[in-house]
C-alpha positions as CSV (number, residue, x, y, z in Angstrom):
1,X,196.0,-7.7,216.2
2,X,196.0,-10.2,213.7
3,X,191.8,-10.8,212.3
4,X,191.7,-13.5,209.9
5,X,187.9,-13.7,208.1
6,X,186.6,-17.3,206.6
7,X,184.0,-16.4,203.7
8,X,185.7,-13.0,203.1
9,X,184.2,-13.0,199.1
10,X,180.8,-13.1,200.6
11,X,178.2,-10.1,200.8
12,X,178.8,-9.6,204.8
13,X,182.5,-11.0,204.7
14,X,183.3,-7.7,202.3
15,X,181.5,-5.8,204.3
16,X,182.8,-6.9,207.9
17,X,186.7,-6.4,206.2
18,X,185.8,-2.7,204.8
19,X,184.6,-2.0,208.4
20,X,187.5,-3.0,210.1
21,X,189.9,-1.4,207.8
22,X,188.3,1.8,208.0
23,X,188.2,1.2,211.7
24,X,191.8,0.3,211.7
25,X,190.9,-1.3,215.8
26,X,189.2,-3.5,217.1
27,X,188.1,-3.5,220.5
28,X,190.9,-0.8,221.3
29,X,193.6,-2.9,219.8
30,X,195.1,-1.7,216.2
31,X,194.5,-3.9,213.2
32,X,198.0,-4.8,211.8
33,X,197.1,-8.0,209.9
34,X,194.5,-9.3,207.6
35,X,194.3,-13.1,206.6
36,X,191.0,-12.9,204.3
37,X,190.3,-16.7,202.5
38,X,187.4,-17.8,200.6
39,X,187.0,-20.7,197.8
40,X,188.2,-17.8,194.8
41,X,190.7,-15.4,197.1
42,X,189.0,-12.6,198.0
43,X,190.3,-9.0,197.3
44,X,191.3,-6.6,200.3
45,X,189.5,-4.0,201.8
46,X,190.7,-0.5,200.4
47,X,193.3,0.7,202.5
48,X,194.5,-2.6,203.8
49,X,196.1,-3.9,200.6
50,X,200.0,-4.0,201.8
51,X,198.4,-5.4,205.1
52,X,196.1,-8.3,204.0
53,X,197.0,-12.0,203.2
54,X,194.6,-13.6,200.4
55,X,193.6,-17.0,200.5
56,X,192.0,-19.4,198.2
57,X,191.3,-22.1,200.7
58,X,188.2,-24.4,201.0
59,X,188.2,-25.5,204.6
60,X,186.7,-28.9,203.3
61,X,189.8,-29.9,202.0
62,X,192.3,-31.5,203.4
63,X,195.2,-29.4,205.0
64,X,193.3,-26.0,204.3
65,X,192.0,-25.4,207.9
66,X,195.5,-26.1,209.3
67,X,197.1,-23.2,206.7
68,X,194.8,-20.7,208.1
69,X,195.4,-21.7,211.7
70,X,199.3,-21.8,211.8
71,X,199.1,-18.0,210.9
72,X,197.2,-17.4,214.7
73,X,194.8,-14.9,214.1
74,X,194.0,-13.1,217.6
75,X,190.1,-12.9,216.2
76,X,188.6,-15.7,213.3
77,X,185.0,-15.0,212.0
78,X,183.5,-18.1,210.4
79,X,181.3,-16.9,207.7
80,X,181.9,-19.6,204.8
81,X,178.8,-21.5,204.1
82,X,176.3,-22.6,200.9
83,X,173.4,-21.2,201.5
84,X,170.0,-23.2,202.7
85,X,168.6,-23.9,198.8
86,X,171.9,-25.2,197.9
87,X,172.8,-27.3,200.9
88,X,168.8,-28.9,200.4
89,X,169.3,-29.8,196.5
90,X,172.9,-31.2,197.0
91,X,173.0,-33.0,200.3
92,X,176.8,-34.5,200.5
93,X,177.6,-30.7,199.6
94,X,176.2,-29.0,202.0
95,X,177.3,-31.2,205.0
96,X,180.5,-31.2,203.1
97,X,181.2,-27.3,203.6
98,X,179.0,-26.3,206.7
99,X,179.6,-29.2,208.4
100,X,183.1,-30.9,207.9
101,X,184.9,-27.5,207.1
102,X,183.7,-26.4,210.7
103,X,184.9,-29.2,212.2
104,X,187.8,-29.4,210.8
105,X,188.7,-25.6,211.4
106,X,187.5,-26.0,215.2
107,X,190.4,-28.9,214.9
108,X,192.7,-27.1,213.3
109,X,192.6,-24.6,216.3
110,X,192.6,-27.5,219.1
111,X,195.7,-28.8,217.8
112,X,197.2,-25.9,217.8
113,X,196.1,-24.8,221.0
114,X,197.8,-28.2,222.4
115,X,201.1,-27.3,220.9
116,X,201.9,-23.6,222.4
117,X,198.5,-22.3,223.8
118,X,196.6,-20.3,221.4
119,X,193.1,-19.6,222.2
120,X,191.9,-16.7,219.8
121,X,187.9,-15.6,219.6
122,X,186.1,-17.3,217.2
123,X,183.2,-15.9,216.2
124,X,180.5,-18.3,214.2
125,X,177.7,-17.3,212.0
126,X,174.8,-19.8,212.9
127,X,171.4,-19.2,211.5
128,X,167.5,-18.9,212.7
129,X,166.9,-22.0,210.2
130,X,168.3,-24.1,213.4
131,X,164.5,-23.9,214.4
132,X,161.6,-25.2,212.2
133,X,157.5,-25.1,212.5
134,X,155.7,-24.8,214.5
135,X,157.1,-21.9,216.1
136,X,155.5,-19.7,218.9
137,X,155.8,-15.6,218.1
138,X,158.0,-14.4,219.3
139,X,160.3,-17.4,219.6
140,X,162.3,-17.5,223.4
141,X,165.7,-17.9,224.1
142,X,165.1,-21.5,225.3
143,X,163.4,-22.7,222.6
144,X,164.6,-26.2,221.4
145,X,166.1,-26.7,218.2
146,X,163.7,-28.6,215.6
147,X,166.0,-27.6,212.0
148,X,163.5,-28.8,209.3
149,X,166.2,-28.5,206.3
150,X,169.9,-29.8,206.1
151,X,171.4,-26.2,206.2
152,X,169.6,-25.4,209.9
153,X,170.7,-29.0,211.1
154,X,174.4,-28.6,209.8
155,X,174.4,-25.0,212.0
156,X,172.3,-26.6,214.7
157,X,175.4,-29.4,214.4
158,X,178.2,-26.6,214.2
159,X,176.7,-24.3,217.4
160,X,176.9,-27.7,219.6
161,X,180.3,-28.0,218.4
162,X,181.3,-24.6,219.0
163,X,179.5,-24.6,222.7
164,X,182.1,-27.9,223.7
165,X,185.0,-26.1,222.1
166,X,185.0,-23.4,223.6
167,X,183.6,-25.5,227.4
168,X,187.3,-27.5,226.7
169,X,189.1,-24.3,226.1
170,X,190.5,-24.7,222.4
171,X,189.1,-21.1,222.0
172,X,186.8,-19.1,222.9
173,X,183.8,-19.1,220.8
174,X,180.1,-17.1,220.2
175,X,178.0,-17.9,217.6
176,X,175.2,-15.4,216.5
177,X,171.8,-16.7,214.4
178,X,172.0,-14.3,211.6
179,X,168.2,-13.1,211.3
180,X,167.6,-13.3,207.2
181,X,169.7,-10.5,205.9
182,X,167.9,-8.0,204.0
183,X,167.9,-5.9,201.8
184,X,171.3,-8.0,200.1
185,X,172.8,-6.0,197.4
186,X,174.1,-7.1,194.2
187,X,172.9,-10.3,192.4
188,X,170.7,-13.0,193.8
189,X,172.0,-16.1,195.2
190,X,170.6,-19.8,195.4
191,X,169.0,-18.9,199.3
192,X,165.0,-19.9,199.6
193,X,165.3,-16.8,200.8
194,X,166.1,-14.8,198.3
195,X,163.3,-13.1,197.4
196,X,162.9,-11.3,200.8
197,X,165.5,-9.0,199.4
198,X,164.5,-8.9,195.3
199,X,161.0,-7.7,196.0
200,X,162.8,-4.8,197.1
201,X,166.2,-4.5,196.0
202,X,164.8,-4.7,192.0
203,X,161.8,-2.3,192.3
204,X,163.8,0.4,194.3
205,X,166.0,0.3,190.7
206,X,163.2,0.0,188.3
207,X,163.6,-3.4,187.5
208,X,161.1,-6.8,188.0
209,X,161.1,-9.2,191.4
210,X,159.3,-12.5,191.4
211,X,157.7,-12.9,194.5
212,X,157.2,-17.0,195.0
213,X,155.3,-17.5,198.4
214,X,152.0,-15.5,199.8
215,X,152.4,-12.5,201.4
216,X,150.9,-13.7,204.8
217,X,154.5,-15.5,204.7
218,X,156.1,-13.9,208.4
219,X,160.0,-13.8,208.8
220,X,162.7,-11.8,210.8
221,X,165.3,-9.9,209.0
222,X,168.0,-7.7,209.7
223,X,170.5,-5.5,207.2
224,X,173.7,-6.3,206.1
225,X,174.7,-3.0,208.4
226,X,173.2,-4.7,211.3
227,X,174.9,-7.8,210.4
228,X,178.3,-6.0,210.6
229,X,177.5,-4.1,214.1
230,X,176.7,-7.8,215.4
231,X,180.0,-9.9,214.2
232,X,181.8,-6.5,215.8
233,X,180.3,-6.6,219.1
234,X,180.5,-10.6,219.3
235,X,183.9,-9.6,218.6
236,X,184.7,-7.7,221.2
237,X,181.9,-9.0,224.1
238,X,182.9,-10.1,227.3
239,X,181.8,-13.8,226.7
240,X,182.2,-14.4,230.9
241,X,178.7,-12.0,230.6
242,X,177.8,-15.0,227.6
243,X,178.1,-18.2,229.6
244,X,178.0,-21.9,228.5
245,X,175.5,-20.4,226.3
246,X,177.6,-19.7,223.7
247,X,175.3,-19.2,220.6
248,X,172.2,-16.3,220.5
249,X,169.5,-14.7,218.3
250,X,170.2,-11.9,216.8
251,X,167.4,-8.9,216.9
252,X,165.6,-7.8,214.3
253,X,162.4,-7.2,212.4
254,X,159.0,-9.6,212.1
255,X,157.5,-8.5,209.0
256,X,154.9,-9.9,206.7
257,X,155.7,-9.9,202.6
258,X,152.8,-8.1,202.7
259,X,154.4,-5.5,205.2
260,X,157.3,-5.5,203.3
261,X,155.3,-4.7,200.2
262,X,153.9,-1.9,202.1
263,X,157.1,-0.3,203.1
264,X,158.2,-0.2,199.6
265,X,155.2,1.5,198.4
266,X,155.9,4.4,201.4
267,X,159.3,4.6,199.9
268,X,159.2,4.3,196.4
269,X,155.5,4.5,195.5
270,X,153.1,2.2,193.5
271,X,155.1,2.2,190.4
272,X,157.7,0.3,192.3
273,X,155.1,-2.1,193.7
274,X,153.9,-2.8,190.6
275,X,157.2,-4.4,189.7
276,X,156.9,-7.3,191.4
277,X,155.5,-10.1,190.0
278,X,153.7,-13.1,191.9
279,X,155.0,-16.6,190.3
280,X,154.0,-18.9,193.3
281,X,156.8,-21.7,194.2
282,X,155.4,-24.9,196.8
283,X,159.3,-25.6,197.1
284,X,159.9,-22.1,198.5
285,X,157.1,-21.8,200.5
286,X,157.2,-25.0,202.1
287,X,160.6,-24.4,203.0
288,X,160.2,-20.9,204.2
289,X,156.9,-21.2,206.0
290,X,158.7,-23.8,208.3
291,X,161.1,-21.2,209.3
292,X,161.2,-18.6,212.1
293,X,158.8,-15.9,212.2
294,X,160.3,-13.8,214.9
295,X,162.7,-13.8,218.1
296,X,162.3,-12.3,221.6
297,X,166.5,-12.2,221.5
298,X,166.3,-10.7,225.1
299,X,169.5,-12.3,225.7
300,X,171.3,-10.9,222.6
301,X,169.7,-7.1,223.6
302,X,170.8,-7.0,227.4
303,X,173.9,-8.3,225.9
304,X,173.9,-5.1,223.5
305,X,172.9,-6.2,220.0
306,X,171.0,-4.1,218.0
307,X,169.4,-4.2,214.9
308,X,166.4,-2.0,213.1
309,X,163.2,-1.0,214.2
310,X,160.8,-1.7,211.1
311,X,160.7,-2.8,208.1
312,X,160.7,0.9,207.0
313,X,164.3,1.5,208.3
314,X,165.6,-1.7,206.4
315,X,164.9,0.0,203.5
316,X,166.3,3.5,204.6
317,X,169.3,1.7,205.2
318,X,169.9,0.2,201.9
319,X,169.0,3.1,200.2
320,X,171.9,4.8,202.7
321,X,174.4,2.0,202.0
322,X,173.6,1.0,198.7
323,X,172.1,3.4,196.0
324,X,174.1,6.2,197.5
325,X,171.0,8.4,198.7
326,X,168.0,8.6,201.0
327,X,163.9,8.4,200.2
């Protein structure tokens, strides 16, 4: 099986490659090929050096998509994206790389498909910012999308795409709404929603968070561990049992900053909590406030994806995954 991984560099791109490496399978079928691409080339996955192509490809450009594609990986996951602050401050950007680089991938594979055939799984990460305020709680599986930023309408634009794709046969597609990931390790990025992870990730080392909304702000998260399980499953998922439907919610976790703040302070104690410092943003909060507060994804768990329980086992699990310990 040849897996090929757009967005490879990133946090959950890293982590979906060291997975299937250690895995060596997926879905019963041995791994013998990696094509991992990203704007800088990404590095391998320990232990799959000798078997791993690198790529420094921006999909946006032209003749990029169509390198990728003439290699015919049996399994593509689309992660590349900017993230939603950087796709609202630079407009032509954003719709430049979520937008036209999907398209032009989803292309790239139709054309091919009309020459011999191919039809691999393509498996899309969409987002829960293809839904904006106001939002009942939980939000169903029928609930129309109403993006309130440029990032959520490029992946509202992108799942639609995917859904006629797949209806025409180029490939066969799933996209999965990534619940915000948290706790992300390493180095904040230009997300709104970065500070969902900081005001936890920082404290748990001893170091200062700013905390830029109120902490009656509600979101749904999931880890970067649950992350992984899902792109593996979507993988591998009869997508018969999927239907014309082709995009779902993820689970996950509804949790206040406030409730967040609280499960730290279980965890780590008041010295942690004290860490974090309020430094109120509008920008932020007007942005995140018109985003989802939580997700019945009943079609996403009789499908079989699962994700934590609390806020409490977020935490466990970057403590697990991350600092190399438990609390």
């Amino acid at each position: 099986m040849h897996i090929a991984i757009i967005g490879a560099a990133g946090m959950i791109g890293r982590k979906l490659g060291q997975a299937l490496a250690a895995a060596g399978q997926l879905g019963g079928r041995p791994i013998e090929r990696f094509t991992l691409a990203d704007v800088l080339a990404p590095a391998a996955p320990p232990g799959a050096e000798a078997a791993s192509t690198l790529l420094a490809a921006d999909l946006s450009a032209p003749g990029q998509a169509e390198r990728l594609v003439a290699q015919r990986p049996d399994v593509i996951f689309h992660l590349a994206a900017i993230v939603s602050g950087e796709a609202e401050d630079d407009f032509e950007k954003g719709y430049r790389i979520n937008l036209d680089g999907t398209r032009l991938l989803f292309e790239a594979i139709r054309a091919e498909s009309g020459r011999s055939g191919y039809r691999p799984r393509v498996v899309f990460t969409s987002s829960i910012a293809v839904y904006g305020a106001p939002l009942p709680m939980p939000i169903p599986d029928d609930f129309l999308h109403t993006p309130l930023t440029s990032y959520g309408t490029q992946k509202a634009i992108c799942e639609l795409l995917l859904s006629d794709y797949s209806r025409r046969g180029f490939f066969d597609g799933i996209g999965i709404r990534l619940p915000t990931i948290c706790v992300r390790p390493g180095k904040p990025n230009k997300a709104a929603s970065g500070f969902f992870s900081s005001i936890v990730r920082e404290p748990l080392i001893g170091q200062e968070a700013v905390l830029p909304v109120p902490e009656d702000v509600r979101h749904w998260h999931a880890s970067p561990r649950s992350a992984v399980g899902f792109l593996l499953h979507a993988a591998t998922l009869d997508l018969a049992r999927v239907g014309p439907r082709r995009n779902l919610s993820m689970p996950g976790v509804s949790a206040t900053v406030g409730e967040q703040i609280q499960a730290l302070r279980r965890h780590a104690g008041e010295q942690a909590v004290r860490l974090i410092r309020r430094e109120p943003d509008p920008r932020i909060t007007e942005i995140v406030r018109s985003w989802a507060p939580g997700f019945a994804a009943t079609r996403a768990r009789e499908l079989g994806f699962v994700a934590e329980q609390d806020f409490d086992e977020i935490i466990r699990v970057h403590v697990q995954d991350e600092l190399g310990g438990s609390l």
